[in-house]
KETOR-406125 format. One line per 8 residues: number of its first residue (from 1); their letters; for each residue y, z, x of C-alpha. Coordinates in Angstrom, 2 decimals. Last residue first. Example, Ala and Ser with C-alpha at 12.3 -4.5 7.8 and 13.67 -1.06 7.14 Angstrom:
2
2) SA) -1.06 7.14 13.67  -4.50 7.80 12.30
! end
This chain:
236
236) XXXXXXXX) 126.53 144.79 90.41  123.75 142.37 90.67  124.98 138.50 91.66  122.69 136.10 90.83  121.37 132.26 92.53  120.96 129.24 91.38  121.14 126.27 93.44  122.10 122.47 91.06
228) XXXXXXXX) 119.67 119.80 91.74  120.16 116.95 94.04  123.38 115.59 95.31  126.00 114.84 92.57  128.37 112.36 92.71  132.09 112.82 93.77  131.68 111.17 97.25  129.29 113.21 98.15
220) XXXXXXXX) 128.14 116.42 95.42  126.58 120.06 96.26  126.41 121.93 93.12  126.42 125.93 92.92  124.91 127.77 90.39  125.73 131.82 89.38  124.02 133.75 87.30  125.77 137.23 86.44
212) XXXXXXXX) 127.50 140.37 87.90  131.19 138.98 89.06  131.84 138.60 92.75  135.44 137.59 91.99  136.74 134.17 93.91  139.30 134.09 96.28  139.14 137.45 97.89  135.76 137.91 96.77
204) XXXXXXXX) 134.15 135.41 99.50  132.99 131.74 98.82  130.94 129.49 101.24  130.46 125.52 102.57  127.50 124.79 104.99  126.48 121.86 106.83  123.75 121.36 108.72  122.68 118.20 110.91
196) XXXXXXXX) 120.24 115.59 110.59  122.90 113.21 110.85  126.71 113.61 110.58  129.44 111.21 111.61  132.26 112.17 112.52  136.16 112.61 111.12  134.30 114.65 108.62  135.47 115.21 104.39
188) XXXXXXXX) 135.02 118.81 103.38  135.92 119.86 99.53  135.24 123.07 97.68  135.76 124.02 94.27  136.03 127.28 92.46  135.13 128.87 88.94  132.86 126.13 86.85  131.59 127.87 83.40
180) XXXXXXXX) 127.85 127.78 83.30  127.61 131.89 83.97  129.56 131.51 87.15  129.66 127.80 88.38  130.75 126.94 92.03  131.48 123.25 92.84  130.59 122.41 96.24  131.98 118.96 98.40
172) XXXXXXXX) 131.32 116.50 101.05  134.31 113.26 101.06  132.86 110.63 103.38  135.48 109.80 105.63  133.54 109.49 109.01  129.71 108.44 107.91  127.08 110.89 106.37  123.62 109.70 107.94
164) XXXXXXXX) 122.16 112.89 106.93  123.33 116.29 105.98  120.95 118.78 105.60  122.28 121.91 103.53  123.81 125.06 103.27  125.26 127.21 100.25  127.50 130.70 101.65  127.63 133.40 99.88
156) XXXXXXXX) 130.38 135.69 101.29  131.47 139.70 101.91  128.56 141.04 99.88  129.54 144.53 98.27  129.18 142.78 94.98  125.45 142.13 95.52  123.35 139.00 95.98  119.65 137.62 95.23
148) XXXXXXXX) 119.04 134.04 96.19  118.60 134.68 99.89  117.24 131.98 102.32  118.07 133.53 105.96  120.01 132.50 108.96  121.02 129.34 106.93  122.19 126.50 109.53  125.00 125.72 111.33
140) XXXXXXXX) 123.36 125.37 114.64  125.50 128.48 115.60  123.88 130.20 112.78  125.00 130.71 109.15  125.62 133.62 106.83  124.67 135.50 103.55  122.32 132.83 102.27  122.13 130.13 99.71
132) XXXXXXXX) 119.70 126.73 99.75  120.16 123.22 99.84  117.07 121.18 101.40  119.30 117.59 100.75  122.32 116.08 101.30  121.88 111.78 101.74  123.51 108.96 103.04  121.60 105.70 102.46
124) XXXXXXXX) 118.75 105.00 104.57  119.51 101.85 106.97  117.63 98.83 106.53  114.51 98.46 108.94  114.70 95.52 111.25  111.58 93.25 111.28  109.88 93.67 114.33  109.66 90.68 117.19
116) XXXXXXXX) 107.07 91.67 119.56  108.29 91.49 122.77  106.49 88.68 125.89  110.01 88.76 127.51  111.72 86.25 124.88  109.46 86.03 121.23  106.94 82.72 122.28  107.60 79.41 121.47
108) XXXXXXXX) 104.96 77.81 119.86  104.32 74.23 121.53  102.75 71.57 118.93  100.32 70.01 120.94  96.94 71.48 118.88  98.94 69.51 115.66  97.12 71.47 112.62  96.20 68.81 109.88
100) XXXXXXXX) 95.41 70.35 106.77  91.98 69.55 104.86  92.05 65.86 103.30  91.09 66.59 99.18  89.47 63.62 98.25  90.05 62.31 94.52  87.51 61.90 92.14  87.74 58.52 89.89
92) XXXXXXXX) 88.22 59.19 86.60  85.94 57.97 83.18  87.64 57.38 80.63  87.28 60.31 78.01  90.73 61.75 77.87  92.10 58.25 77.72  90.73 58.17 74.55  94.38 59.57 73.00
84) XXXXXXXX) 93.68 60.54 69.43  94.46 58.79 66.29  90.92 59.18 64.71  89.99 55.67 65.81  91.28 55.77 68.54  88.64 59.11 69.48  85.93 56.66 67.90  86.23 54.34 70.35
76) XXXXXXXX) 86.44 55.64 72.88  83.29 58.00 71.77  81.48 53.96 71.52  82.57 53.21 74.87  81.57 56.36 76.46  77.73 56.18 74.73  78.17 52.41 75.98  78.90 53.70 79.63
68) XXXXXXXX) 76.56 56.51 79.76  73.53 54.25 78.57  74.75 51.75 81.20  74.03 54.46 84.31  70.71 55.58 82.86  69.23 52.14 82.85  70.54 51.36 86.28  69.42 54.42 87.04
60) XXXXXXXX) 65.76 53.72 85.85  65.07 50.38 86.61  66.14 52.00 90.62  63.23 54.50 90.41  60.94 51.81 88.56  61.63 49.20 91.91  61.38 52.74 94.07  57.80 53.43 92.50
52) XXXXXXXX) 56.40 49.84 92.29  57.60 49.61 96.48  55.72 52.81 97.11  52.45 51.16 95.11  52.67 47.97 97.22  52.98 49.51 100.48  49.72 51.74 99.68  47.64 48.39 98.34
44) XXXXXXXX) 48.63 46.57 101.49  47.88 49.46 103.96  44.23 49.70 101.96  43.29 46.15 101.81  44.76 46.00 105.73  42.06 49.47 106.45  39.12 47.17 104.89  40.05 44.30 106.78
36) XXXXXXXX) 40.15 46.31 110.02  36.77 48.20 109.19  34.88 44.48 107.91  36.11 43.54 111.80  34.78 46.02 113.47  31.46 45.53 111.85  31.32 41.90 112.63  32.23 43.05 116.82
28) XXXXXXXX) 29.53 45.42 116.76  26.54 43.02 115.30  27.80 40.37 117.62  27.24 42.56 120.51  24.01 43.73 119.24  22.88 40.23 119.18  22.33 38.14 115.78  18.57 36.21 114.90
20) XXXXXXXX) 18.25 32.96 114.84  18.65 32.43 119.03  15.51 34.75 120.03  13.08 33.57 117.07  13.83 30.45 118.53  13.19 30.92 121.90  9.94 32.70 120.84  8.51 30.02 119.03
12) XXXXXXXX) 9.61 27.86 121.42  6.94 29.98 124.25  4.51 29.74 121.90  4.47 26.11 120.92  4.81 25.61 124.95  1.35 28.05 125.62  -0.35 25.91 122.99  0.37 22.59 124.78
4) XXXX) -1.06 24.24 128.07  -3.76 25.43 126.63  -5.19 22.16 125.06  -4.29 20.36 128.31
! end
């Protein structure tokens, strides 16, 4: 009976040193816990220190933003009160600039036949020009030879130039100068035009003495002068 008692008391003991003391599962689950409310401590601490920074942040401009308007007040004021305009200092709104608008349906309408319209060049004015002497002319009208040295046994001198865009009734003439005093006087106006073309007027003894000496001859159209006077001498 003795033994049987004593193997009870042992067997409590043991069921209740069994159900005092925590399982491992219990053990796992308490420690999980302490790690979740230590990581909320930390979230709420983090969120609480961004939101201090961006409440200070915004303090701040707000701050800023009136000291600009009472330091503009006060320079107003004292621009009126020196007589000058403080409209200069009040604050303006920027204005947008709105880029241009290109329609994408407005039709162009192309030049007729796909051509490239060209801007028409004006006409160059009539001109003489490239005047030289010789002793006679080709069937083109033009020198045969440049020669700026002549004798008295020469028959003719003859002064040739370009002509170019010279229209019907333009009066073409040569003035002949022997030692700077003017000695003949030739005039030639076309019933055609003339372009690119040579023309040619010439003296001969008959009319006009082959006298030793410099001699110029002037080419003028329509009674001005064309380029520079040709020189050329006479040896006896």
């Amino acid at each position: 009976m003795r033994q049987t008692i004593a193997l009870m008391i042992v067997g409590l003991s043991l069921l209740a040193a069994c159900s005092t003391g925590p399982s491992d599962a219990e053990r796992t689950l308490e420690a999980q816990r302490d790690s979740l409310a230590t990581q909320i401590v930390d979230v709420r601490s983090t969120a609480t220190v961004e939101a201090d920074r961006l409440l200070m942040t915004a303090e701040f401009a707000q701050t800023a933003a009136a000291q600009v308007r009472t330091q503009n007040q006060v320079l107003s004021a004292t621009i009126a009160a020196l007589g000058g305009d403080a409209a200069l200092v009040a604050p303006r709104a920027s204005t947008p600039t709105l880029p241009a608008v290109i329609d994408p349906a407005a039709p162009v309408t192309p030049a007729p036949g796909g051509e490239t319209l060209a801007a028409t060049p004006s006409p160059a004015p009539p001109n003489l020009y490239n005047a030289v002497t010789a002793r006679g002319v080709g069937a083109n009208d033009c020198a045969l030879a440049t020669v700026s040295q002549f004798t008295t046994a020469d028959v003719s001198i003859y002064v040739v130039a370009t002509a170019s865009n010279i229209q019907p009734g333009m009066t073409l003439a040569s003035r002949w100068f022997y030692e700077g005093q003017e000695v003949i006087r030739h005039t030639f106006k076309p019933d055609f035009a003339i372009n690119q073309n040579c023309i040619w007027f010439f003296i001969d003894p008959e009319e006009t003495p082959f006298n030793p000496g410099s001699w110029t001859v002037q080419l003028e159209l329509n009674g001005q002068p064309v380029g520079e006077p040709v020189a050329f001498s006479i040896s006896g």
